[in-house]
N, C-alpha and C positions, 0 to 999 in steps of 0.2 A: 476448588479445582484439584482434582487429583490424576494421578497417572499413569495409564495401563497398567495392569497388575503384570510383574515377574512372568511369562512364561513358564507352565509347569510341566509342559508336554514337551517341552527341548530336555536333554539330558543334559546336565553341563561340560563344556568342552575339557576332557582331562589334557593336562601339559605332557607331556614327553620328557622324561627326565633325562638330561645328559648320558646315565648311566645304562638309562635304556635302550637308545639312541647306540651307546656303544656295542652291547652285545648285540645287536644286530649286524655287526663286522668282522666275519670270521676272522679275518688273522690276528683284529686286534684283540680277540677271545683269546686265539692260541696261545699270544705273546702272552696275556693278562694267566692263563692257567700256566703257562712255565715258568711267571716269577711267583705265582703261589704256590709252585711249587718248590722254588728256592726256597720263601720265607717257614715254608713249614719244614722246611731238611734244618734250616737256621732255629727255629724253634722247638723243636723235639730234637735235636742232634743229641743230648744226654740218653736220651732211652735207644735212639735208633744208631746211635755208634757203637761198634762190636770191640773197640778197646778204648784204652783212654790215650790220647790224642798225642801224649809227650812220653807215652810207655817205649822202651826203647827195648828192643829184641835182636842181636845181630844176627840170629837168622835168615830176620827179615829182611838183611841189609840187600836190596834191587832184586826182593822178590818177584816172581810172578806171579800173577793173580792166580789163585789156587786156594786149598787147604783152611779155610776162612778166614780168607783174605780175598775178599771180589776183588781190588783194585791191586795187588802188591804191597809192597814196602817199600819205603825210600833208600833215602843212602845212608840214613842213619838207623834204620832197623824199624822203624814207624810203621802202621798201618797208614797208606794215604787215604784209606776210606774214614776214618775216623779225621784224618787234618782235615780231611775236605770236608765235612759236614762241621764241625767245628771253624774251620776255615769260611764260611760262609757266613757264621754268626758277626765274624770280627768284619766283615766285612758288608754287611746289611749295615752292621751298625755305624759305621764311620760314614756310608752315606745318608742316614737319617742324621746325623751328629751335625754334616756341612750343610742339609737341605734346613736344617731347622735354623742355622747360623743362617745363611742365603734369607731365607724367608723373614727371620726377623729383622734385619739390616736392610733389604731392598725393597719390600714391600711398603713397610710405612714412608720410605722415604719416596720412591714412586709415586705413591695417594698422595702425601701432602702436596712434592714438588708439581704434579698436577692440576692439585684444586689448588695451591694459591700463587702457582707462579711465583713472578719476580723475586726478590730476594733467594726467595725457599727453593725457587727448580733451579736458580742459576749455582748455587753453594753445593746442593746437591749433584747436578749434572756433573759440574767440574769435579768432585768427589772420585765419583763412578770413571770420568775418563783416566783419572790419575791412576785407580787401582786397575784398569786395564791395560794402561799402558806400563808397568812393572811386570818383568821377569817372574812369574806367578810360581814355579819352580826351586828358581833360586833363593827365593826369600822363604819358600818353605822349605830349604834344605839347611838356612839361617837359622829358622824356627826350631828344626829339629835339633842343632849344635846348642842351641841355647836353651832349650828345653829339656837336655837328658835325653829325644825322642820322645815325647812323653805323646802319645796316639790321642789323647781327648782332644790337646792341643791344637797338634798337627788339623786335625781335621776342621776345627775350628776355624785356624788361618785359611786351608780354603775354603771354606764356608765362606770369609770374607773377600777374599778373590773372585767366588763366583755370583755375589751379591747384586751386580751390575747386569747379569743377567735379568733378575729379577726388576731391577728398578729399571729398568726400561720399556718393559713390557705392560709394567702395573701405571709409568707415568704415562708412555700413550694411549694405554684407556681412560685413564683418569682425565685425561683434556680431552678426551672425546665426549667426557660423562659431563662433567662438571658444566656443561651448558645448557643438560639437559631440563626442560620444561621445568620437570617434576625436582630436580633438585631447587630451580633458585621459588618454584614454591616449598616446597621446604622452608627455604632461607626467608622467605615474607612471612611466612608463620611463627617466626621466629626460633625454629629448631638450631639449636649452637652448633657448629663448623665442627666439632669432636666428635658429636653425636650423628650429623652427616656424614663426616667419614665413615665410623664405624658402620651405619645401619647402609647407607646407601652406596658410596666409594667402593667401600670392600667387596660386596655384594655381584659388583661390577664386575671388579676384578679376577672374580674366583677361579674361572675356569680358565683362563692364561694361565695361574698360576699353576694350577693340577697340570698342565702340559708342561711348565718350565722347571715342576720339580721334575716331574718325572726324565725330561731332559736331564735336568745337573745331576739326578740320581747317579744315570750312566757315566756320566764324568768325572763323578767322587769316584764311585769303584776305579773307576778305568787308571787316575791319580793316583788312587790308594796303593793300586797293586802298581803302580811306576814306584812311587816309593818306597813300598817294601822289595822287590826285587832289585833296589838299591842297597839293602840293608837295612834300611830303616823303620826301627819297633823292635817290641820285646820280643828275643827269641822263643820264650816259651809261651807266647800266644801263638797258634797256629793262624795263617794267613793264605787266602791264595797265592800270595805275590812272593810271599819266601817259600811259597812250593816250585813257582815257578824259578825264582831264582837257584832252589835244590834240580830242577830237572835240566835248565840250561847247563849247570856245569856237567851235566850227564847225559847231555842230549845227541852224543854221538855211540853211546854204549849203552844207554839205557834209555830210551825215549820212551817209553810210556811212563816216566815218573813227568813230566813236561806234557804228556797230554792230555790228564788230567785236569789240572787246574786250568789250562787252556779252554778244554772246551766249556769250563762252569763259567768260566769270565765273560767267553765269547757269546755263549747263551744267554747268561743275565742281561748284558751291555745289550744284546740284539731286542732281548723281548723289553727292558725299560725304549730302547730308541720307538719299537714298534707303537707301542702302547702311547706314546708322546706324539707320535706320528698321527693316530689315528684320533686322537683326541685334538690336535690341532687342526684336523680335517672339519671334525663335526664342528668344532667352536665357529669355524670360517664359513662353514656353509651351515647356516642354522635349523633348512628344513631342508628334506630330505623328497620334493617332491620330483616326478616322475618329468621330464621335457616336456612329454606330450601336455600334459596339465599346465603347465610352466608355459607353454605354446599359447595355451587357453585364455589363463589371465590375461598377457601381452594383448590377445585379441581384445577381450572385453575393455582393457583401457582404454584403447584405440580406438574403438565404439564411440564414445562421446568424447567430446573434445573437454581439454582439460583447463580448469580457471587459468587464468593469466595472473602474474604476479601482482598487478594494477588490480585486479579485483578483489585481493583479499589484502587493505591496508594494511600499516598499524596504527598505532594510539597514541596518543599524548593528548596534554591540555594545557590551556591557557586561558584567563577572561579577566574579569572585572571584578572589584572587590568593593561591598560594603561592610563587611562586619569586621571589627576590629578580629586583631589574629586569635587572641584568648578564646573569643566565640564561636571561631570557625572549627570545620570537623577538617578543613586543608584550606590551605592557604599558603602562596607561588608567589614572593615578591623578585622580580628581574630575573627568572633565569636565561641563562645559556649555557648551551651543551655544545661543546665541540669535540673535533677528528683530526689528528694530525693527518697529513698528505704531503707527499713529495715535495709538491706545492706550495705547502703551508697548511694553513687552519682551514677545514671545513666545519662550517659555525651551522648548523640541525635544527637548533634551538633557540632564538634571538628575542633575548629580552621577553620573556612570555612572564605574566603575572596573574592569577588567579583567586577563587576561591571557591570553597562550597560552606553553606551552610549546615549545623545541622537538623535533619529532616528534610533537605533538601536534593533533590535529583538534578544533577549536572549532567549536560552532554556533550562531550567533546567530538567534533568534526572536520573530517578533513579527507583530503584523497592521499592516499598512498605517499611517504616522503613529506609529510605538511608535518611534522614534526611530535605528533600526537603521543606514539611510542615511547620517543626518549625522555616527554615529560613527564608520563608517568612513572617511564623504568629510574627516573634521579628518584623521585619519591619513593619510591620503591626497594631504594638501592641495590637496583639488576643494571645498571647500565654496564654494556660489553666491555668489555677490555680494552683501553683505547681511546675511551670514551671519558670527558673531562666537564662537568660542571660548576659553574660557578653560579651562585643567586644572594639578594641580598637577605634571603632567609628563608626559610621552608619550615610551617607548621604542622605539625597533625595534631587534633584534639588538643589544641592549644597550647604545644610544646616545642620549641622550635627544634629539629631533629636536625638539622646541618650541622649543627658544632657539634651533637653528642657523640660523646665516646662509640664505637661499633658494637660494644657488647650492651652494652644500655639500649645504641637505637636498634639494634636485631631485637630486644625484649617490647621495645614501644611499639614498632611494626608489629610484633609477633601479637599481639594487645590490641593495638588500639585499628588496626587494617587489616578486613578481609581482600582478599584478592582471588578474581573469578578470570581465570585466562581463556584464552580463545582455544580451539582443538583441543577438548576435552582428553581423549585420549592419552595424546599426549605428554600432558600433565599429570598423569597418576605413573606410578612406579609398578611396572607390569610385574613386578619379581613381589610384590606383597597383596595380602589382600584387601578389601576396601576398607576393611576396620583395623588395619593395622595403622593405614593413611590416615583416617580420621583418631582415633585415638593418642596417636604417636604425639603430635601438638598439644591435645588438651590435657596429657599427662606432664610433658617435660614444660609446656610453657606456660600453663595455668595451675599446673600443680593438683591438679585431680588425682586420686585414684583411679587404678584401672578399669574396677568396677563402676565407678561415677564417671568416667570417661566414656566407656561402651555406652553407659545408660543414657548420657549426652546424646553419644554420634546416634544411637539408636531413633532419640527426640527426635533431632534435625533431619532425619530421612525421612521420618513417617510428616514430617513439618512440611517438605518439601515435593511431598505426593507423592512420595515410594512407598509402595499399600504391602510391601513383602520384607521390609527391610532389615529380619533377620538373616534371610539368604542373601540379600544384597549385600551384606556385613561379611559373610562368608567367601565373596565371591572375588574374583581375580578382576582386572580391568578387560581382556579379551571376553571375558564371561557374560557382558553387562553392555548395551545397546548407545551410540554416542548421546539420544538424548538423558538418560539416565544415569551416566558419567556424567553428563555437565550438571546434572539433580545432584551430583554427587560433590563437586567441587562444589557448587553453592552453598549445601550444606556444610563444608568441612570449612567456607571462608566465613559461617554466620553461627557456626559452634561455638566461638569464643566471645559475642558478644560485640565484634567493635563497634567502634563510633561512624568509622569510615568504611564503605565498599565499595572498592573499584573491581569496575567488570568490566574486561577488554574486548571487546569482539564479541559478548556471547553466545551471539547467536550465528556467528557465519560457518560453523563446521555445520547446521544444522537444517532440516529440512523444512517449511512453511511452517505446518502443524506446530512441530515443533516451536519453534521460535516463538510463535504467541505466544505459547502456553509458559515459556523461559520468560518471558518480559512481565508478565504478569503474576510469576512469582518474586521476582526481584520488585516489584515494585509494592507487594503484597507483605515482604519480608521488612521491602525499608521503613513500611506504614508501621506495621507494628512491633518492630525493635526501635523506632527514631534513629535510625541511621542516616546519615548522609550517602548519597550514592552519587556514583561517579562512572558513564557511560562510555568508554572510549569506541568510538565505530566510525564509518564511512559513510553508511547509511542515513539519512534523512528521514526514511518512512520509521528506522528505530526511534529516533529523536520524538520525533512526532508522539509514538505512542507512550514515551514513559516520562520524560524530561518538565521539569520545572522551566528549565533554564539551557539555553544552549552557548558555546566558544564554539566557534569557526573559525578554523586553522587553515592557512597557506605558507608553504616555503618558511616554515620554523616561525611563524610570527601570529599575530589575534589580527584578523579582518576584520572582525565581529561577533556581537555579543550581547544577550539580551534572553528577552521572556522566549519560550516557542512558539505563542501566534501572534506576536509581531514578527519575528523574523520572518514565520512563514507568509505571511499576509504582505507584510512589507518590507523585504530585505532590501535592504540600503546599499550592501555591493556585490557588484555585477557575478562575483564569484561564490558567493550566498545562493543566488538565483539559478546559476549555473546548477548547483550542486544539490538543489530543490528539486528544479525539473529531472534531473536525473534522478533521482530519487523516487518521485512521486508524478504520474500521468497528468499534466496542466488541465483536465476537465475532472475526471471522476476521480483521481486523486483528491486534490485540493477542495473540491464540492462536499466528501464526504468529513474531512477535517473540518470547514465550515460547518457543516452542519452540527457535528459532533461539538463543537468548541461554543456555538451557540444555544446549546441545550443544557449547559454544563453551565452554572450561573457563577463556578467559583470560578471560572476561568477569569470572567469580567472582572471579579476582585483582583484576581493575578494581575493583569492586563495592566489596572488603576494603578495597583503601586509599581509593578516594572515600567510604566512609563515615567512615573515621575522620578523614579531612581535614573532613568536614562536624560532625564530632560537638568536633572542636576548633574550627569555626568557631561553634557554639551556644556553645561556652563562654565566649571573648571576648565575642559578644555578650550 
């Protein structure tokens, strides 16, 4: 089986860079060319100022612009063209100085307090209110008395004032992110919580931040020159703010020395606001299409009706166990999963026990709320936030992973379980490409080389019936077709070899076609790796086609549980039956598994030992 080759007649879709995005918005151009132009009057101020900045002339004392002098002289004899170009340098820099303070103090503390909550956001949050609830002013006019005025300082303290900025911005992304598909696969791959902040968290975060420096940019300055036209700093650094404070005591005899530095401050502060403004525009609205188009889609959705929540479950499992736990590739002795509520306990999960073998195919069943999901997300450790299990053990590959430490069980998971999620899409991290996704694990969690990592993910695509998968390597997740994202997750959960694969749903984002052809590579994969696989879906006619073995699930508990042509032929309760028929059409449905399971000779050996496995489980009970 292979499948459809790459398209080579589509061009691939180019992304639209943030940056490109912007200059398409005249004012935020204008703004972005007048503080380019600040930084370069701040950067060449040595060649392009016509004297030196602290040369005192009493000449010049409230010259008029004249005689080469464009701007005049102060009240001390200065050229103000030379302070203000000079003047801009001391002041570029003390807002880079607070923005880089800001940024290191509220950023990281934002990401963490976001992905790990409790403890971490609550220490942090309080943190943030305390430093905003202080006189931010007063305690840098503290800073300056105790400091000499020393300006690295100074800027530094607000640095740390306007830190809170930042960590608020970086922490509501970060609890927007940190749920996302693609992150808590990550975390089943067993990629470490460091190495997901850095590569994924941050990632997220970026473009807040480009809008909230450029916000506290204007703010430093705007501070800066408050507290130099206090006095505050060396007087022989030139500054806007001890111009301004030179032109105020002269601003009824001499005003143009006061409107000078006025308009640079006013200028810079205008075009940082502009350029923050526009950049928080684009971040909020991510495409930039046209109403009438906008009009179009809205129709097209509205065109077919859209699945109901009831038809697209989730997953979980429960069943019966014969093989000791050492044996099994999973094995679920009593769990329960509960929810706090107003109320009390909502219990999801009630006493469910399991196992699969390995080389065996499991199918988990159930309707929507039958508690499928939350059994696999404890094994899995994605259960939400909220969410509380207890069992009296939980194996994978014959290790019991409830008592272990969280960095050990992230490494076992990351090992010994692949995990294939439902919505493909989804699931991959739109911001890299497929070989960054597929690499990223087999380097940090198996310890590959780069190069033996590539040459892996390269394997497992062409393994998986991707006939192009050097470009598929290259390609973004928009780029690449939903059935060929979920080629892709398959491949990225049977890279490393486990023991175990749980595949949730695989096939409900996907069209007929599709979906065959997905069930008959997972079952193709588990033949010839000896994997144990583990089916979570709603569907029956899935069960049918892959499954050893099926659990049927209602309202958090096992109905039933057994080979797949007993249950099908003979399900023993009424909600088995229920969930068959719906499934599969009572003539030509079930005619065609008859026949099929009748031609098929190994089935009958199946049948011989699952019924005697069941007819010893009647007798315990």
């Amino acid at each position: 089986m292979t499948a459809a080759p790459f398209p080579a007649t589509l061009a691939p879709v180019k992304r639209i860079s943030l940056w490109r995005r912007y200059l398409r918005r005249p004012l935020g151009v204008v703004a972005l060319g007048v503080l380019m132009v600040v930084v370069a009057a701040a950067v060449l101020a040595p060649w392009l100022s016509p004297f030196d900045p602290n040369l005192v002339d009493f000449k010049l004392t409230h010259a008029t612009p004249g005689d080469g002098h464009p701007l005049g002289g102060d009240s001390a004899g200065r050229d103000i063209l030379s302070r203000l170009l000079y003047g801009a340098r001391t002041t570029l820099f003390g807002a880079v100085i607070t923005c880089v303070a800001g940024l290191l103090l509220g950023v990281p503390a934002g990401v963490a307090a976001g992905y790990f909550g409790g403890v971490t956001d609550r220490v942090c949050s309080w943190i943030s209110d305390a430093l905003q609830s202080v006189p931010g002013m007063i305690v840098l006019l503290v800073v300056a008395a105790g400091t000499g005025q020393d300006f690295a300082v100074l800027m530094v303290a607000l640095g740390i004032f306007l830190a809170p900025g930042y960590y608020r911005i970086t922490r509501a992304r970060a609890l927007a992110v940190r749920r996302e598909p693609y992150i808590d696969a990550a975390r089943v791959a067993g990629v470490t919580n460091p190495r997901i902040l850095r590569t994924h968290m941050l990632r997220a975060v970026y473009a807040p931040i480009v809008v909230q420096t450029a916000l506290t940019a204007g703010i430093a300055i705007g501070m800066q020159a408050g507290l130099q036209f206090l006095g505050i700093g060396s007087a022989s650094t030139p500054s806007w703010g001890q111009m301004m404070n030179d032109g105020f005591k002269n601003m009824l005899t001499y005003p143009l020395i006061l409107l000078w530095p006025s308009i640079a401050l006013g200028v810079t502060i205008a075009a940082l606001a502009f350029i923050g403004s526009t950049l928080a525009d684009l971040i909020s609205v991510r495409t930039e299409q046209p109403a009438r188009r906008a009009r179009l889609r809205v129709r097209q959705a509205l065109a077919g009706p859209a699945p109901a929540p009831g038809d697209l479950p989730d997953r979980v499992s429960s069943g019966t166990h014969e093989h000791q736990a050492a044996d099994c590739a999973l094995r679920i002795e009593n769990l329960r999963v509960g929810y706090a509520t107003p109320t009390g306990v909502k219990e999801v999960v009630r006493g469910v026990s399991l196992d699969a073998a390995p080389g065996e195919v499991l199918g988990i069943v159930g309707e929507s709320g039958s508690g499928k999901t939350q059994t696999i997300f404890t094994v899995l450790d994605l259960l939400p936030s909220g969410g509380t299990a207890v069992a009296d053990g939980i194996w994978v590959d014959g290790r019991e992973v409830g008592r272990l430490p969280s960095a050990e069980r992230a490494t076992l998971l990351g090992r010994s379980i692949g995990y294939v999620p439902q919505e493909p899409m989804s699931n991959l991290d739109p911001c890299y490409t497929v070989e960054r996704q597929l690499v990223e694990p087999l380097r940090h969690v198996h310890g590959l080389s780069k190069t033996a990592a590539r040459a892996r993910a390269r394997e497992v695509l062409v393994r998986v019936g991707i006939t192009d998968p050097d470009r598929v390597l290259a390609s973004y997740p928009h780029q690449i077709s939903g059935g060929m994202a979920q080629r892709v997750l398959i491949a990225g959960a049977v890279a490393g070899r486990p023991s175990l694969l749980v595949a949730d749903e695989p096939t409900t984002a996907l069209d007929v076609t599709v979906q065959a052809e997905v069930l008959e590579l997972l079952r193709e994969l588990q033949q010839e790796y000896g994997m144990a696989l583990v089916i979570v879906t709603h569907n029956f006619g899935v069960v049918a086609d892959i499954c050893d073995r099926v659990v049927v699930m209602k309202d958090g508990r096992i109905v039933e549980t057994g080979p797949v042509e007993r249950i099908f032929r003979h399900p023993e309760d009424p909600y088995t039956a229920e969930l068959i028929s719906a499934s599969l059409d009572d003539t030509e449905g079930r005619h065609e598994l008859d026949e099929a399971w009748d031609r098929d000779p190994r089935l009958d050996a199946d049948l011989d030992r699952s019924a005697a496995h069941v007819g010893g489980e009647d007798d315990a009970r």
